[in-house]
Kinemage of the C-alpha trace (Angstrom):
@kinemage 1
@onewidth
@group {chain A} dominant
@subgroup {mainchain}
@vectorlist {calphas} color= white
{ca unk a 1} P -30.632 62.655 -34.150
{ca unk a 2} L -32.573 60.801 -36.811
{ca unk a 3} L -35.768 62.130 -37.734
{ca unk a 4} L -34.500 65.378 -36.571
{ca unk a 5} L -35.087 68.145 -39.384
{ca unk a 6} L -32.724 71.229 -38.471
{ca unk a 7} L -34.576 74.563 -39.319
{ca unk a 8} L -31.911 77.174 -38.127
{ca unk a 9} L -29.778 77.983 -35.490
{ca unk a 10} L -30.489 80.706 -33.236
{ca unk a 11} L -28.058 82.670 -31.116
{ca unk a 12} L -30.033 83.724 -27.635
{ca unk a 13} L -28.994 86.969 -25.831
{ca unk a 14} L -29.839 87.007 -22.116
{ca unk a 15} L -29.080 89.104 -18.803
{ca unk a 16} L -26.923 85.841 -17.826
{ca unk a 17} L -24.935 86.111 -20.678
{ca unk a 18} L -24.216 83.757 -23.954
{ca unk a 19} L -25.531 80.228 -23.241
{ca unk a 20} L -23.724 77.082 -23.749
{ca unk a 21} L -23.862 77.018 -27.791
{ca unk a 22} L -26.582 78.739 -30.333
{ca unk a 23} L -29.945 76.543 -30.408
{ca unk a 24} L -31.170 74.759 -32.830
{ca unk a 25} L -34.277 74.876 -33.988
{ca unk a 26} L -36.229 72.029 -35.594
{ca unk a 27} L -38.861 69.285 -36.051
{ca unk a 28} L -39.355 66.200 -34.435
{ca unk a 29} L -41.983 64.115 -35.148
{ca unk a 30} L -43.758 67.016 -36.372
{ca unk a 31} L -43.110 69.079 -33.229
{ca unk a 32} L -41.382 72.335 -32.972
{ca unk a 33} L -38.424 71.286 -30.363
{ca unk a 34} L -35.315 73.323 -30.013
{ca unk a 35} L -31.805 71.438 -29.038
{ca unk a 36} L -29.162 72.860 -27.008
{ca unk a 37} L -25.442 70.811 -26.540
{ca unk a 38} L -25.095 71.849 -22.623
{ca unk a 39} L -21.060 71.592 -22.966
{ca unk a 40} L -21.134 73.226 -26.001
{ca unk a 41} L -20.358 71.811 -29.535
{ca unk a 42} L -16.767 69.595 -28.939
{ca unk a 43} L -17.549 69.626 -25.024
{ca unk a 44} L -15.762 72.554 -24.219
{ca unk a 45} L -17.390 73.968 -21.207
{ca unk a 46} L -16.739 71.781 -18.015
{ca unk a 47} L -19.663 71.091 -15.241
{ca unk a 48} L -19.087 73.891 -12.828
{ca unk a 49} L -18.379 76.447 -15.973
{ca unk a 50} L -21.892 75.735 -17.160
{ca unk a 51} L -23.708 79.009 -17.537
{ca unk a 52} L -27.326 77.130 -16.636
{ca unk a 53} L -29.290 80.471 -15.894
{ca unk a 54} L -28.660 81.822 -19.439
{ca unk a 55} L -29.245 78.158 -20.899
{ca unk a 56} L -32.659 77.899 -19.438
{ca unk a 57} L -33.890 81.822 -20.373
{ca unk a 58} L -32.666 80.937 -23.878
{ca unk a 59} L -34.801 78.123 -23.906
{ca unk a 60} L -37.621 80.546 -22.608
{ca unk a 61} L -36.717 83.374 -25.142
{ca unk a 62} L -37.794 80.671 -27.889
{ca unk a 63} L -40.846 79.426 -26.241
{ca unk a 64} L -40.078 76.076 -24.964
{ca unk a 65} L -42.322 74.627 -22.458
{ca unk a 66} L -40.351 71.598 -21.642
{ca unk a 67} L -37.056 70.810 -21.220
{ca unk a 68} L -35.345 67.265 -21.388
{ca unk a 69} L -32.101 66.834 -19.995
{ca unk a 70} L -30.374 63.952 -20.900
{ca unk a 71} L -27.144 62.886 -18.732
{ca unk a 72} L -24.509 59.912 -18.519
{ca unk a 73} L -24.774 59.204 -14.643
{ca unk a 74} L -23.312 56.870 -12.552
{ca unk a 75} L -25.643 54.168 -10.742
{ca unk a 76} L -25.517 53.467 -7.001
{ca unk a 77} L -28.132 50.892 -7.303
{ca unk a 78} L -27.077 47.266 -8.443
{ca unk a 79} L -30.670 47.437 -10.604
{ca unk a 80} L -29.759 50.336 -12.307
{ca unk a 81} L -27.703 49.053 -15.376
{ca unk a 82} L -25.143 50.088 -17.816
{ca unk a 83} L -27.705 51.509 -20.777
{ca unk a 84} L -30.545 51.362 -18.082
{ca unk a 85} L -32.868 54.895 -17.799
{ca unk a 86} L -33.766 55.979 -14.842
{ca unk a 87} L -36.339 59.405 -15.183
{ca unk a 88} L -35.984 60.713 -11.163
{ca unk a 89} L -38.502 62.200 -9.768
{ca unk a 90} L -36.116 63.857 -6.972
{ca unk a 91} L -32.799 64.870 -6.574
{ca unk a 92} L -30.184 65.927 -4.221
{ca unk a 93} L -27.712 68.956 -5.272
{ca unk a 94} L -24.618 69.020 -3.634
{ca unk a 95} L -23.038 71.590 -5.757
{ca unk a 96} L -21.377 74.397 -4.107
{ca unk a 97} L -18.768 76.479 -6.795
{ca unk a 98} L -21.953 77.799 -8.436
{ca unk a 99} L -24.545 80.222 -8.340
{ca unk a 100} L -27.849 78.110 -7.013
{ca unk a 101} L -30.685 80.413 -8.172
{ca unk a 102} L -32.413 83.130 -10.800
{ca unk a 103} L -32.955 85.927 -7.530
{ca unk a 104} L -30.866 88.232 -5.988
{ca unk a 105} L -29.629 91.629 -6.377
{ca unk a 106} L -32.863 92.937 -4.891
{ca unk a 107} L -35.526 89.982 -7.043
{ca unk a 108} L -36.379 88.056 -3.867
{ca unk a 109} L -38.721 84.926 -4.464
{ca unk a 110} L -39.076 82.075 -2.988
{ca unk a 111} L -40.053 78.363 -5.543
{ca unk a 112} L -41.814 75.830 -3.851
{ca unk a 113} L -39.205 72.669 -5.276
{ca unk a 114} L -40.509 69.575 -3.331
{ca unk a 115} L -42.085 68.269 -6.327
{ca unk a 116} L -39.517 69.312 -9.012
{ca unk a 117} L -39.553 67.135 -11.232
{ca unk a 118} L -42.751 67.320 -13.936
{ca unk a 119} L -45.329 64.442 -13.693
{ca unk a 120} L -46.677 64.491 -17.144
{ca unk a 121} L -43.007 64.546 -19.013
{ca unk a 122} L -41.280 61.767 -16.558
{ca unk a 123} L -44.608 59.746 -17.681
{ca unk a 124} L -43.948 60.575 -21.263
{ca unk a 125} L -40.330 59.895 -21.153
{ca unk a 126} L -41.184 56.181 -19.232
{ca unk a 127} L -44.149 55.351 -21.953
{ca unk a 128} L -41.028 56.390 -24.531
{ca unk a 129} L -38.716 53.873 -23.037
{ca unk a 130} L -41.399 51.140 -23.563
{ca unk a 131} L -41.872 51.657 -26.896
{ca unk a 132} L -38.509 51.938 -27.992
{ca unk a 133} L -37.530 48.675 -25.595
{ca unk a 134} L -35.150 50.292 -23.047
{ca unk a 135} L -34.969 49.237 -19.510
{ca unk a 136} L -36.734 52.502 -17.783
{ca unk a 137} L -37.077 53.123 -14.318
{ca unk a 138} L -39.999 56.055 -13.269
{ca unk a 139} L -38.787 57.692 -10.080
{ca unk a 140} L -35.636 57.413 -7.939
{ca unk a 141} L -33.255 60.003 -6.486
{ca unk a 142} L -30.370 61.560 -8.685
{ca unk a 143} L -27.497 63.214 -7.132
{ca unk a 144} L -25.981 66.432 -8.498
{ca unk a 145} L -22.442 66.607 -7.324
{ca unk a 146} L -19.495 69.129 -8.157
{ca unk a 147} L -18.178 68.616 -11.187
{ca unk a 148} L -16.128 67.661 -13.064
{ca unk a 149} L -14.532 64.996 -10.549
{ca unk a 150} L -16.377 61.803 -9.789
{ca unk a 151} L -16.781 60.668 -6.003
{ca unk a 152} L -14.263 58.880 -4.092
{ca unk a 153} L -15.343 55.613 -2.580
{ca unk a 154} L -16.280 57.228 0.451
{ca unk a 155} L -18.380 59.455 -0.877
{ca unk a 156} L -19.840 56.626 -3.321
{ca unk a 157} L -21.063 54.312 -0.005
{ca unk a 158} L -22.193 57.791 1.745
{ca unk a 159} L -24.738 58.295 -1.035
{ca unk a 160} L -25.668 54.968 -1.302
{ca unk a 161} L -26.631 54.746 2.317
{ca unk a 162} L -28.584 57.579 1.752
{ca unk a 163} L -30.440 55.974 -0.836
{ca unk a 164} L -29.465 58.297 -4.147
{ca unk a 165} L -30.366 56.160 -7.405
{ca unk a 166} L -27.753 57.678 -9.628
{ca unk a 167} L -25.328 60.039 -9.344
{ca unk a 168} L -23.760 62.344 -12.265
């Protein structure tokens, strides 16, 4: 990424074991961020294989506030276009092959989630598109489905009746 200055890499340890790739540690724009490929260097590591628990507590383990998630997504909306960014402020997960949570094995807890998306870094992410002159959308519906297939038709119209923004 340019004006990305690579400090290190770190490899993270956690009770979920090895995440996706070691992090790497930098600066951007003179702020400490930390960078983790989510398929793993070469894309390696398919959608449902994605170990997300031990990607996120890595993240933690180094201090990181914030995460951005970038993602090549589908659009189910004729005004979301090809290059368009959309920064959802809701989504729908219809995942079902993977573990859905951090509890269990006697950790009970329950997350409020109806907001779950973070005000302050959609905001930043939409003032970002702006500046850089990319068509940005703030808010809309994304919809997590099993991967690594795509939809059929079918499923396509069903979501789009439902009113889903994007789908990935």
């Amino acid at each position: 990424m340019p004006g990305f200055d690579v400090q290190e890499e770190r490899v993270v340890s956690t009770p979920w074991g090895s995440p996706s790739d070691a992090l790497v540690v930098g600066r951007l724009a003179g702020k400490e961020v930390a960078f983790l490929s989510r398929h793993g260097r070469g894309h390696r590591i398919s959608p449902s294989e994605l170990n997300f628990r031990a990607n996120i507590y890595a993240m933690k383990a180094l201090g990181v506030e914030r995460i951005i998630s970038l993602s090549a997504v589908g659009s189910l909306k004729e005004e979301h276009r090809p290059l368009d960014f959309v920064i959802p402020d809701q989504f729908v997960d219809r995942t079902r092959g993977r573990v859905s949570t951090f509890f269990g094995e006697g950790l009970v807890a329950h997350v409020g989630f109806s907001h779950p998306i973070c005000p302050q870094l959609a905001k930043t992410a939409a003032d970002a598109c702006r500046v850089a002159e990319v068509n940005g959308t703030l808010g809309g519906t994304y919809l997590c489905m099993e991967g690594p297939a795509f939809s059929t038709l079918a499923e396509s119209n069903l979501y789009r009746s439902w009113g889903m923004d994007v789908i990935g």
